[in-house]
Biopython code that builds the backbone (N, CA, C, O; Angstrom):
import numpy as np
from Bio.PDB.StructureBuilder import StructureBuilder

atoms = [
    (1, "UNK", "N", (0.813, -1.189, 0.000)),
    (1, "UNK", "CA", (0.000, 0.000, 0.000)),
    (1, "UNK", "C", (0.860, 1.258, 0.000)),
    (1, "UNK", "O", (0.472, 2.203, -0.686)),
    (2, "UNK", "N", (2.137, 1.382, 0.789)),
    (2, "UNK", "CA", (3.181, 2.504, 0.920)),
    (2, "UNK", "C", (2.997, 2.549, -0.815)),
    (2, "UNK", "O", (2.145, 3.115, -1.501)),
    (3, "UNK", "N", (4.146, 1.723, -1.188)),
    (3, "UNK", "CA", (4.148, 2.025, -2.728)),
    (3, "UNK", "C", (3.409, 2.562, -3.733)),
    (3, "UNK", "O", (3.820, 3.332, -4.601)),
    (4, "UNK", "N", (1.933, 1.995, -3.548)),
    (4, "UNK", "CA", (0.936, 2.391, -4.466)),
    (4, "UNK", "C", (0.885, 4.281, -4.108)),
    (4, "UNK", "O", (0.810, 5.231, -4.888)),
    (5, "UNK", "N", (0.957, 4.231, -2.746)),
    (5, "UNK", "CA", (0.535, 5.509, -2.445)),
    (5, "UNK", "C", (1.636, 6.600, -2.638)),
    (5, "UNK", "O", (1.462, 7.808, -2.473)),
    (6, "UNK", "N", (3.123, 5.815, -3.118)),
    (6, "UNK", "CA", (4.116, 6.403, -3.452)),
    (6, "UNK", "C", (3.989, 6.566, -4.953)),
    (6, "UNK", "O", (4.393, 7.662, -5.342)),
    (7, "UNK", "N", (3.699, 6.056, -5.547)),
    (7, "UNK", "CA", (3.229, 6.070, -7.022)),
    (7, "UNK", "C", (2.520, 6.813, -7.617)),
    (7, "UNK", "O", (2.621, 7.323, -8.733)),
    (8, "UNK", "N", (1.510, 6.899, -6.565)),
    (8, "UNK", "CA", (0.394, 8.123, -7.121)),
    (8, "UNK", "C", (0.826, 9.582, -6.403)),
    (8, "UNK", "O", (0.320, 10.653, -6.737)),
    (9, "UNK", "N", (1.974, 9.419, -5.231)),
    (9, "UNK", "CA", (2.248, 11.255, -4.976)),
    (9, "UNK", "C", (3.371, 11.271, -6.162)),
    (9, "UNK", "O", (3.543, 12.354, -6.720)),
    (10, "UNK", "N", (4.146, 10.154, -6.590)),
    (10, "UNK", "CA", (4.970, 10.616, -7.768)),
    (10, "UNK", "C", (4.270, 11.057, -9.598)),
    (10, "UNK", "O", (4.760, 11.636, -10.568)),
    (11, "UNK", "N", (3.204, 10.542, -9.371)),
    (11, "UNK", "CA", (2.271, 10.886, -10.576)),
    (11, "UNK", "C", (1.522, 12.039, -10.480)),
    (11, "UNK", "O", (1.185, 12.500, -11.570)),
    (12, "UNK", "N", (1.088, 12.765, -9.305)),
    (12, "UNK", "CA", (0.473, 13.805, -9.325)),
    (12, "UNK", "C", (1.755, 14.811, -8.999)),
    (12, "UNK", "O", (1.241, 15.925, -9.098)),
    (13, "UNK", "N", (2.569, 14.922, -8.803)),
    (13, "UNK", "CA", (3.855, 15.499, -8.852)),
    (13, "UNK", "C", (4.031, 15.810, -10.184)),
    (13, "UNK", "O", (3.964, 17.000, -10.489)),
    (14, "UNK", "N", (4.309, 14.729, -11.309)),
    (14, "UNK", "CA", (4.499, 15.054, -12.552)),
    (14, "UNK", "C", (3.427, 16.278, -13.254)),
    (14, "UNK", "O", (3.657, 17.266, -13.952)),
    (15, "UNK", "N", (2.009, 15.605, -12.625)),
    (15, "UNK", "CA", (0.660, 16.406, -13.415)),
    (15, "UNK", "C", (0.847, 17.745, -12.760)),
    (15, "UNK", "O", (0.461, 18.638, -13.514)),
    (16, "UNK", "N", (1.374, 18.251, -11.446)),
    (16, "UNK", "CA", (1.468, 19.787, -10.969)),
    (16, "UNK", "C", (2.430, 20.301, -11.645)),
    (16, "UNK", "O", (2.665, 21.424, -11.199)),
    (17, "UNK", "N", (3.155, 20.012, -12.569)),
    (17, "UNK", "CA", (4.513, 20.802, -13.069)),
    (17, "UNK", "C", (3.180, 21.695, -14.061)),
    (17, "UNK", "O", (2.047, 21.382, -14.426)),
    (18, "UNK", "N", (4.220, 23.161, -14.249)),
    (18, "UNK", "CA", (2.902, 24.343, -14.686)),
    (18, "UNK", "C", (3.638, 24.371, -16.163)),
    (18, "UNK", "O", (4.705, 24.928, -16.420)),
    (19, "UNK", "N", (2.593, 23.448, -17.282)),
    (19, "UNK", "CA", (2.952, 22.834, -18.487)),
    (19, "UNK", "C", (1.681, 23.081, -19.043)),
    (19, "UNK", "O", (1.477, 22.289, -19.963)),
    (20, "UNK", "N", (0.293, 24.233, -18.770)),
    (20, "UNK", "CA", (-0.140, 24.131, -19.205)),
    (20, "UNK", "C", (-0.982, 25.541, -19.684)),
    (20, "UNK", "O", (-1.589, 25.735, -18.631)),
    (21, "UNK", "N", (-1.392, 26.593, -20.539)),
    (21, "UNK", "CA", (-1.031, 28.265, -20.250)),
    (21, "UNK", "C", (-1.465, 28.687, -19.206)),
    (21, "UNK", "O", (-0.964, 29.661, -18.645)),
    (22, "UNK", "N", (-2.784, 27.839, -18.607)),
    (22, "UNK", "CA", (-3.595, 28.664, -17.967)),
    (22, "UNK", "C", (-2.739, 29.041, -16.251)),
    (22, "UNK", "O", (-2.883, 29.964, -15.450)),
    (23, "UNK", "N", (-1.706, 27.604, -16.272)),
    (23, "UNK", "CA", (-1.516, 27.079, -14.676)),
    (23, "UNK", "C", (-0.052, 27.979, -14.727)),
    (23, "UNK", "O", (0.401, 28.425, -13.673)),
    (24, "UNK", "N", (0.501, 28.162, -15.754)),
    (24, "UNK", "CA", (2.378, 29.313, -15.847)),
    (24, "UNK", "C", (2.467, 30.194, -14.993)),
    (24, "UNK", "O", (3.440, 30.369, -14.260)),
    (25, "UNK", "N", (1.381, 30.877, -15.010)),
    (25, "UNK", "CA", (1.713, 32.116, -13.647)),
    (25, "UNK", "C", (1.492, 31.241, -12.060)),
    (25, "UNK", "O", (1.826, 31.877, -11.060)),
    (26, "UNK", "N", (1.014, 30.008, -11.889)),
    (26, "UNK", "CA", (0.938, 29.396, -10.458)),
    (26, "UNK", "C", (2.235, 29.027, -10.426)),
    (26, "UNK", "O", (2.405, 28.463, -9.345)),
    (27, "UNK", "N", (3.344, 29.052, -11.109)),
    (27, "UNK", "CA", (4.675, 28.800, -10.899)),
    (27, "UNK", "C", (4.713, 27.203, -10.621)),
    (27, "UNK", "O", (3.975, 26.299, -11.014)),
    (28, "UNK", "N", (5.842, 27.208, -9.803)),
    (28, "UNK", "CA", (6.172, 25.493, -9.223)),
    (28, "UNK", "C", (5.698, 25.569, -7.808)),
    (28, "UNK", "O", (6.285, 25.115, -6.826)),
    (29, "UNK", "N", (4.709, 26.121, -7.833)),
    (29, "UNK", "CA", (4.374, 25.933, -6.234)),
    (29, "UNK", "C", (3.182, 24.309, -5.972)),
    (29, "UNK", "O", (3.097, 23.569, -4.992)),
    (30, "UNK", "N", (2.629, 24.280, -6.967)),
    (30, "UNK", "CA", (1.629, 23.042, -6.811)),
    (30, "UNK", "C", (2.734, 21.844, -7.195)),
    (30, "UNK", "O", (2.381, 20.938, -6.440)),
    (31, "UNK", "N", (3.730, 21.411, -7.858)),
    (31, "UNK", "CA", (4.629, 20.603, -7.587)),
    (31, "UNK", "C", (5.393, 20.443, -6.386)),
    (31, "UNK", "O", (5.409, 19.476, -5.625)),
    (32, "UNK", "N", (6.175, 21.783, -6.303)),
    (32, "UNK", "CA", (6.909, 21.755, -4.495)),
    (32, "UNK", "C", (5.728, 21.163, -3.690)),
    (32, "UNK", "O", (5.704, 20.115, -3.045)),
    (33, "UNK", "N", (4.904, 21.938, -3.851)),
    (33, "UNK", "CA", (4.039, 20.874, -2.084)),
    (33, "UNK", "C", (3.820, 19.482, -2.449)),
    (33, "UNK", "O", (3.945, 18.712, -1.497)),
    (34, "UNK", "N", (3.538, 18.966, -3.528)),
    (34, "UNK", "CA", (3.540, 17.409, -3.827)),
    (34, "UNK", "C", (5.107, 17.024, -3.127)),
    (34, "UNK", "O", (5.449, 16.442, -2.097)),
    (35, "UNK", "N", (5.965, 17.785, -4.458)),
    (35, "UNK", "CA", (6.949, 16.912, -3.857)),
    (35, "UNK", "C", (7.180, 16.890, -2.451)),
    (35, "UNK", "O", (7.267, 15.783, -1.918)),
    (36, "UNK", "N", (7.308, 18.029, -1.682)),
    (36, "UNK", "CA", (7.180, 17.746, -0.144)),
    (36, "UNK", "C", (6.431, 16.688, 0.585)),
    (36, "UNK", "O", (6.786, 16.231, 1.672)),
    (37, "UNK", "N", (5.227, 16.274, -0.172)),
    (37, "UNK", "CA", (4.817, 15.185, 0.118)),
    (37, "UNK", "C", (5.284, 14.116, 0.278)),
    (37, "UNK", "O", (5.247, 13.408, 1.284)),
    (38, "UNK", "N", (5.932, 13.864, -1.082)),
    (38, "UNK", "CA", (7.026, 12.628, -1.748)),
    (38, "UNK", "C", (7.745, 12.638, -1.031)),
    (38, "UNK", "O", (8.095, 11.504, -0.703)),
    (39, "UNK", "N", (8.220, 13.409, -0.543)),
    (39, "UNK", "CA", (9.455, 13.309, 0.547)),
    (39, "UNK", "C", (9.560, 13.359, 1.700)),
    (39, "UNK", "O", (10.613, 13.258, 2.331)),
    (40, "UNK", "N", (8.576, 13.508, 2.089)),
    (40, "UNK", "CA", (7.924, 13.092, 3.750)),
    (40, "UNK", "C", (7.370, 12.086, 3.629)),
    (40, "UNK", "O", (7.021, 11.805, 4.775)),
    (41, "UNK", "N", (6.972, 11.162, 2.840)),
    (41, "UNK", "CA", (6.607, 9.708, 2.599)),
    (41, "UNK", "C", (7.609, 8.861, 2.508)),
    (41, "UNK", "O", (7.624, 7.695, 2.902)),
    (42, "UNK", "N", (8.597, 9.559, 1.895)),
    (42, "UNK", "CA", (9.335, 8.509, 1.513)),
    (42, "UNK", "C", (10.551, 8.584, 2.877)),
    (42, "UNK", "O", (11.271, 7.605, 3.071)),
    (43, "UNK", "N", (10.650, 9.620, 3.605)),
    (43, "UNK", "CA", (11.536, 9.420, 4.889)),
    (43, "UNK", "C", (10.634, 8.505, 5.723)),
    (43, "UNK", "O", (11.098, 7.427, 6.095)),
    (44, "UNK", "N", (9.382, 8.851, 6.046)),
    (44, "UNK", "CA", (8.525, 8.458, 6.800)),
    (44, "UNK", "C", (8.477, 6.297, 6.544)),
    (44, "UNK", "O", (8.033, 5.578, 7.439)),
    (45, "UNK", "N", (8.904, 5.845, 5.488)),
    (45, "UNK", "CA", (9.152, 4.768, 4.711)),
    (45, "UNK", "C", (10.471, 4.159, 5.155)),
    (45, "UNK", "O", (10.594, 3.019, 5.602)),
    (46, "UNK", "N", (11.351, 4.962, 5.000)),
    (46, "UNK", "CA", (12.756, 4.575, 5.018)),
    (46, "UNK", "C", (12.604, 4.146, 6.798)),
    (46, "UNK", "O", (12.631, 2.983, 7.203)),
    (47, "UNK", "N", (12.464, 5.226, 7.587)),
    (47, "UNK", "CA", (12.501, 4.855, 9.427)),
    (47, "UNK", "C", (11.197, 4.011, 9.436)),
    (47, "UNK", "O", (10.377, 4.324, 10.300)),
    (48, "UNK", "N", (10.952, 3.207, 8.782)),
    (48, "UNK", "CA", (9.889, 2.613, 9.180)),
    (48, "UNK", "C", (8.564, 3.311, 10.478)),
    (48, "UNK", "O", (8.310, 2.770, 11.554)),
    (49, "UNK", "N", (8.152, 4.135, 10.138)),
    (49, "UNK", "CA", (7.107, 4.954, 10.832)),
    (49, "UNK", "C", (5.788, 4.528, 10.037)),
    (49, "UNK", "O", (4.703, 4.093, 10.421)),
    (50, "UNK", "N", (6.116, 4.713, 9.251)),
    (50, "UNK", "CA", (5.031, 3.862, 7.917)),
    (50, "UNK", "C", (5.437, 2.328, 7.621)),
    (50, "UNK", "O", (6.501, 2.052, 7.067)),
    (51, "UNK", "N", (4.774, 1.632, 7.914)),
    (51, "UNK", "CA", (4.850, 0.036, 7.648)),
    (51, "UNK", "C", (5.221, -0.129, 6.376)),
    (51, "UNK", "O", (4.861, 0.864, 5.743)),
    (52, "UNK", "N", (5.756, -0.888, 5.713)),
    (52, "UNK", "CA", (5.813, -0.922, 4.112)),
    (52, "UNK", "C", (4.314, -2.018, 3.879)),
    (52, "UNK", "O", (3.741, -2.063, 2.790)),
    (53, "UNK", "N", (3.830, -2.877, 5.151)),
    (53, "UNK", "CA", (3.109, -3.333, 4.611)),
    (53, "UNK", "C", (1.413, -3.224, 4.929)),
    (53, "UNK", "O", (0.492, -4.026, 5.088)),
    (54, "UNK", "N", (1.570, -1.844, 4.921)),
    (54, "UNK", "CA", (-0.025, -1.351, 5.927)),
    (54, "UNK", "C", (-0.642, -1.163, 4.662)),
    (54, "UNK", "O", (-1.817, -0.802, 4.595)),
]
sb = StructureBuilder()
sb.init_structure("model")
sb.init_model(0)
sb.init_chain("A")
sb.init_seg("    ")
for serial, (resi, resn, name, xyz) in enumerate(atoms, 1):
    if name == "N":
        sb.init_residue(resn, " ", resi, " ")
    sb.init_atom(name, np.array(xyz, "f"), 0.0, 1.0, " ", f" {name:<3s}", serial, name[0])
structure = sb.get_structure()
């Protein structure tokens, strides 16, 4: 379940990059907070705080 749920903050990470006219002026701010996500998951993973198999 970690994984899956690592999969989909790494896929909506990709979809926040501002690639599209309307979203250019929101900058990289809707990616940074994903990725902050990604990366508080994935520490949270590594120290086992998050089960790998919950």
């Amino acid at each position: 379940m970690g994984l899956i749920l690592l999969v989909v903050l790494v896929l909506l990470l990709v979809g926040g990059l501002p690639t599209w006219r309307h979203s250019r002026q929101w900058g990289y701010a809707p990616a940074g907070g994903i990725g902050l996500l990604v990366l508080i998951l994935v520490f949270l993973l590594i120290f086992n705080v998050i089960p790998r198999g919950f």
